[in-house]
N, C-alpha and C positions, 0 to 999 in steps of 0.2 A: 126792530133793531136786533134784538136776538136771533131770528132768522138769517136775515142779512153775515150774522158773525158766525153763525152755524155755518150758511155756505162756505164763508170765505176758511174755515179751516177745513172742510169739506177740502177746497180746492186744494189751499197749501200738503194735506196730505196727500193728495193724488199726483202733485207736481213732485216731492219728497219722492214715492213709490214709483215716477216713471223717472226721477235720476239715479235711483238704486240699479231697476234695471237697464237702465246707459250702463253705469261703471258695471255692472253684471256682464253685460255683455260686451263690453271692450273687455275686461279682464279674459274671458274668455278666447277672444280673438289673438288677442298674446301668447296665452298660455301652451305651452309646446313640453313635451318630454325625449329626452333622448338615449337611447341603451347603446355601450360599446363594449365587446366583451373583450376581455383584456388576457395575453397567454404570457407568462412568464415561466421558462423552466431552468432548471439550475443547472450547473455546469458536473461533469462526472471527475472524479480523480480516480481511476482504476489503472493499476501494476500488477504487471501478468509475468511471471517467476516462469523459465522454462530450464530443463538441466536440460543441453543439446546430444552431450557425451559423459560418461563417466570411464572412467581407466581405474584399476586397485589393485595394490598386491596385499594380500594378506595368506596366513596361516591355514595347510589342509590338515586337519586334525587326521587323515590318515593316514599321511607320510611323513607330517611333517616338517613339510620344505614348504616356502611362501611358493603363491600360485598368481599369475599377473592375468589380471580378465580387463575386458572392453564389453560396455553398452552402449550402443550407438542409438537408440531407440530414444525420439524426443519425447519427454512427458512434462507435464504442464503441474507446477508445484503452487499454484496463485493460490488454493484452496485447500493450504496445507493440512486443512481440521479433517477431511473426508479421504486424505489418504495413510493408506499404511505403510510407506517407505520415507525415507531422508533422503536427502539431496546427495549424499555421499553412499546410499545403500547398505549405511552400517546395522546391522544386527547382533541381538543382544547376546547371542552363544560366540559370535566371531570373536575369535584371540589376536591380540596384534604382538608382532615383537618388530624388533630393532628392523629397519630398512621397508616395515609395512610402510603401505602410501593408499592416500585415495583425493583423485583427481575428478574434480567436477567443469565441467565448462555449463556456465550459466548463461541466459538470457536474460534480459530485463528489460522490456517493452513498455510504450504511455499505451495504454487500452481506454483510455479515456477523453476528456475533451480540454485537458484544462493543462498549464508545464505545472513539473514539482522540479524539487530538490529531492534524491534520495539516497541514501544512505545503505550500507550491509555493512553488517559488523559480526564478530561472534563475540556471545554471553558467556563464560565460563558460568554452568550453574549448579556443579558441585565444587567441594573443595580444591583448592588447589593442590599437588601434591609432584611428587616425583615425574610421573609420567605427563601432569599434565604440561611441567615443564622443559621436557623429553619431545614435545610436539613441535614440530616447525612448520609455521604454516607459509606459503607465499601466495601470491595472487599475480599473472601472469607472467611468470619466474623470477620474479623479483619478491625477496625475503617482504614481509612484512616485519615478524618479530621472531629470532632463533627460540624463545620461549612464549612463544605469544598467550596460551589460554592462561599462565599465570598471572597476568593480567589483569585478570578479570573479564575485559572487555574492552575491545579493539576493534576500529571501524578498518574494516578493509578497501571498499569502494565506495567514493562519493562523485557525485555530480549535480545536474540539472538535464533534465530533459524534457523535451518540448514538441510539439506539434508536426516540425518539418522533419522530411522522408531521409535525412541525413542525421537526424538525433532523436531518431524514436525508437531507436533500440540501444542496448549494452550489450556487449559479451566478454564475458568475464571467465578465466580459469582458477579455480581456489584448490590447493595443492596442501593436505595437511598428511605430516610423515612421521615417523617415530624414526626420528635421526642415530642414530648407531656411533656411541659414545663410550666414555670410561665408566661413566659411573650406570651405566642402562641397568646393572644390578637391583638397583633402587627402587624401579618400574616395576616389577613382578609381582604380579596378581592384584594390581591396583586398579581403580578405575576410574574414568574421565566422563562427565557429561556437559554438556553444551547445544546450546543453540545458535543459527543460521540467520540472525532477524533482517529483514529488510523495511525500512519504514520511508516512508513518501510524506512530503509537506505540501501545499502548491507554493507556485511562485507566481506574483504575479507582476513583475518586470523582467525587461530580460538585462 
C-alpha cells in the first residue's frame, strides 16, 4: 500500500511538472516585445532686427555747422550683445543741437518656425530732463509723441507676424530729432540715454 501511494504521488508530481511546462510554453508563444522610436522637436521663435538705411544730421566739431550723412549698408542688429554700434549710429563724443536728426529704416523678419506678437518701443533709461523732452520721435512720419522719451517708455510698433511670404517681414522708419524750439536753451550740455527694445511672444491663433 505504501508503494502503491508512493507511485501515485510519484505520478501526480510529474503530471504538475508537465503542466507547468504547458503554461511555460504557451506563455512563451505569446510573449512578443515591441521598440518604436519616437522624434519630437519643438518649434523655434527667432526675430531677426535688420537697419536697411540710416540718414543723420548731426554737429562737425570743426566747423561747426550740422553735417547730413547716409548709410545704405544693410547690417544685421538680432545679436545686439556682440556688436559695437546702435541702430541710430550714435556715439558717445557726438554733440547734438536743435534741428540734429537720426533716421533709421528697420527690418523685422519671423527667422523662425512658429507667429508672434511683437512689440519695439523705446526705454528712457536715464533721467528725464530738458533735452529729453526736446526729442521728437516719429515712426514712418507720423508723430509718435512731440516729447516722447519723457515718457518713460513708449511702444512704437506693434503687430503679429506669421509664416506666410506676405507677413514675414516689417519695415519700419524711426525718426528721433532735437526739434528747434523756444526754450532749446534748457538742453545744453545735458544728456539722454535710452534703449531700442524689441520683444516677441508667440501666438498661437490667428
Amino acid at each position: 500500500m505504501g508503494n502503491k501511494k508512493k507511485g501515485l504521488l510519484t505520478s501526480v508530481m510529474a503530471i504538475i511538472a508537465c503542466v507547468s511546462l504547458i503554461v511555460a510554453g504557451t506563455y512563451a508563444l505569446f510573449s512578443d516585445s515591441i521598440s518604436i522610436d519616437n522624434h519630437l522637436q519643438a518649434g523655434t521663435l527667432k526675430v531677426k532686427l535688420e537697419r536697411t538705411s540710416l540718414k543723420w544730421a548731426e554737429l562737425n566739431p570743426v566747423t561747426g555747422y550740422l553735417v547730413e550723412q547716409t548709410d545704405n549698408e544693410v547690417k544685421d542688429f538680432t545679436k545686439s550683445s556682440t556688436l559695437t554700434e546702435n541702430v541710430f549710429g550714435l556715439e558717445d563724443e557726438v554733440l547734438v543741437v536743435p534741428n540734429s536728426f537720426y533716421e533709421a529704416t528697420l527690418k523685422l523678419s519671423n527667422n523662425g518656425s512658429v507667429a508672434f506678437d511683437y512689440t519695439v518701443k523705446i526705454v528712457l533709461t536715464s533721467n528725464s530732463n530738458a533735452l529729453a523732452e526736446q526729442l521728437k520721435v516719429t515712426v514712418d512720419g507720423d508723430t509718435v509723441n512731440a516729447k516722447l522719451l519723457s515718457d518713460g517708455e513708449t511702444i512704437l510698433v506693434s503687430g503679429t507676424m506669421d509664416k506666410t511670404v506676405s507677413n514675414s517681414a516689417k519695415s519700419f522708419t524711426i525718426r528721433i530729432e532735437f526739434i528747434n524750439q523756444n526754450d532749446n536753451n534748457d538742453a545744453q550740455d545735458l544728456t539722454v540715454d535710452f534703449d531700442l527694445i524689441v520683444t516677441a511672444i508667440q501666438r498661437t491663433t490667428e
